[in-house]
C-alpha positions in Angstrom: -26.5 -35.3 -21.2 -24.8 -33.5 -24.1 -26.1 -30.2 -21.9 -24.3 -30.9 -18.9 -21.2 -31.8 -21.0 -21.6 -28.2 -22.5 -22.5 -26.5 -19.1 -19.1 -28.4 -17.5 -16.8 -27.3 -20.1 -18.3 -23.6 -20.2 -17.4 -23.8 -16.1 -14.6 -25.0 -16.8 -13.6 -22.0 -19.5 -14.5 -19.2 -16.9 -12.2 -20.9 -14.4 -9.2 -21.1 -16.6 -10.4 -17.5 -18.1 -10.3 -16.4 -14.4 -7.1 -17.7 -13.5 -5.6 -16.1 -16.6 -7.0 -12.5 -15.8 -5.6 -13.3 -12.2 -1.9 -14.1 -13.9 -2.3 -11.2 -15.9 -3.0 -8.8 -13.4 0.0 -10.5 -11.4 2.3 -9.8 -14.3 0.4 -6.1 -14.4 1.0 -5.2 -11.5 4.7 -5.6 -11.6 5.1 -2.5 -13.6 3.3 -0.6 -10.7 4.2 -2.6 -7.8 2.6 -2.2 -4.8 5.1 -1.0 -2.3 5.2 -1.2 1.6 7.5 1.3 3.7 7.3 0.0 6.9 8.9 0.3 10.4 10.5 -2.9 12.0 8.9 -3.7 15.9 5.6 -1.5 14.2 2.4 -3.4 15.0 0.5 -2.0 12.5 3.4 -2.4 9.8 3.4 -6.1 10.6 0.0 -6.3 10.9 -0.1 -4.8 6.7 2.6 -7.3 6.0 0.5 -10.6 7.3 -2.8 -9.0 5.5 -0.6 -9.1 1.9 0.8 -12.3 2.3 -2.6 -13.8 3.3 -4.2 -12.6 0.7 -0.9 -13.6 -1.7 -0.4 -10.2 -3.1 2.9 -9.6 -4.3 4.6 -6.3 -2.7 7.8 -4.6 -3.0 8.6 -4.3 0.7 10.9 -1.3 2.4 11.7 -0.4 5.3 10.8 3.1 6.0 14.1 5.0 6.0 14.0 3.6 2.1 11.7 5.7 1.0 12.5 8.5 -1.6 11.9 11.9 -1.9 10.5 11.5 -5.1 8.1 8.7 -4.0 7.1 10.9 -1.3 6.3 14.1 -3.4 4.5 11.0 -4.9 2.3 10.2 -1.9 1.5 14.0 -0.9 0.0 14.4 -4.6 -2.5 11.7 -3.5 -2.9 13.0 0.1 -6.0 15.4 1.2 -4.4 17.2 4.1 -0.4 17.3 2.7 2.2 16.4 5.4 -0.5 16.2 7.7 -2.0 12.7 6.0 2.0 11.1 6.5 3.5 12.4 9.7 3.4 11.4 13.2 0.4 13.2 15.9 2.6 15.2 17.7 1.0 13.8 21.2 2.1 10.6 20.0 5.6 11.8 19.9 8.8 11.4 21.9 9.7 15.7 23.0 12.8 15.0 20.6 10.8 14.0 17.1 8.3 16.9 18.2 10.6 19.9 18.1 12.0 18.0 14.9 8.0 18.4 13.4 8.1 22.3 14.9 11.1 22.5 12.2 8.3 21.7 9.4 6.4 24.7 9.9 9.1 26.9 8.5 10.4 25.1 5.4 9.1 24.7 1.8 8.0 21.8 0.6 11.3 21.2 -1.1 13.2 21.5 2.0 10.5 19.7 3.8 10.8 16.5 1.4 14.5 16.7 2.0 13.8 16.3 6.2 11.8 13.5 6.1 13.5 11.4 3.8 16.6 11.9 6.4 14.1 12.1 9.5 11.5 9.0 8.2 11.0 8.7 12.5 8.3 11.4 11.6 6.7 9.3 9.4 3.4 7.0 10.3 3.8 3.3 9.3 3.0 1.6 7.2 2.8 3.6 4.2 1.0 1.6 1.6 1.2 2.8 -2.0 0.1 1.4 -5.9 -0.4 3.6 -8.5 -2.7 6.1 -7.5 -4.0 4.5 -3.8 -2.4 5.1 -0.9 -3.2 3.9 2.3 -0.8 5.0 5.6 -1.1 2.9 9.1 -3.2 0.1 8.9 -7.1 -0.3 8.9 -8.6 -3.5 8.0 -11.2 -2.1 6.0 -9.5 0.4 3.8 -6.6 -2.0 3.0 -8.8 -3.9 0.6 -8.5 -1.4 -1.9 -5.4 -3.0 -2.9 -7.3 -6.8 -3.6 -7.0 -7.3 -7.5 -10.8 -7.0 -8.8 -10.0 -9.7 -11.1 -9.1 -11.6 -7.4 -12.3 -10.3 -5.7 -14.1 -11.8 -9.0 -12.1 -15.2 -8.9 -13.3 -15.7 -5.6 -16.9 -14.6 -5.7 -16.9 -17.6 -8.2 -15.8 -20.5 -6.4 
């Protein structure tokens, strides 16, 4: 009997641990809050913006024309391909927004940054970032990356 006292409490101190490593990595990620730059009417952006609140992760959520050139210089250090990881297919483009993208090719990055955070039509949405993970438009597998581990763990538990 006195086992299955010990083996209940023990249970019961991994839950409340987990729970606390949950908070803790709540209060965490505050100081690199996940942000969302997103497009109203955008399937995909709403589409993100469910997945988050399903999973009750807290975001810092923008519309698009919000984002920084800063935070964008932010998001092409994490990029493979450069602009080419952010912006907009040019066959999936209105004629306007694709002699806008032509302007690209000639500017330097500087100038470039400048563009888009006044021309932010250019831009795919969502734009998902945290720290060092980015994740632009939406795809239900990669999103994940931005589940807490200590949440995955909480819930492999119970």
């Amino acid at each position: 009997m006195g086992e299955l006292v010990a083996l209940s409490s023990q249970r019961h101190f991994i839950n409340i641990y987990d729970k606390i490593l949950l908070e803790s990595n709540h209060i965490l990620s505050r100081a690199y809050m996940l942000r969302i730059y997103h497009r109203k009417g955008c399937t995909s952006s709403q589409r993100a913006l469910n997945w988050f609140e399903q999973y009750e992760i807290n975001i810092n959520n923008k519309i698009i024309n919000q984002i920084s050139k800063k935070e964008l210089l932010h998001l092409l250090t994490l990029t493979e391909q450069g602009l080419e990881d952010i912006m907009k297919h040019p066959s999936k483009c209105s004629s306007s927004n694709k002699q806008k993208l032509d302007c690209l090719k000639d500017m330097t990055l500087s100038e470039a940054l400048e563009y888009l955070e006044k021309n932010t039509e250019l831009l795919q949405s969502p734009i998902i970032i945290e720290k060092d993970k980015f994740l632009v438009g939406y795809n239900a597998e990669e999103i994940r990356q931005f589940i807490p581990k200590e949440y995955r763990h909480f819930n492999l538990k119970n």
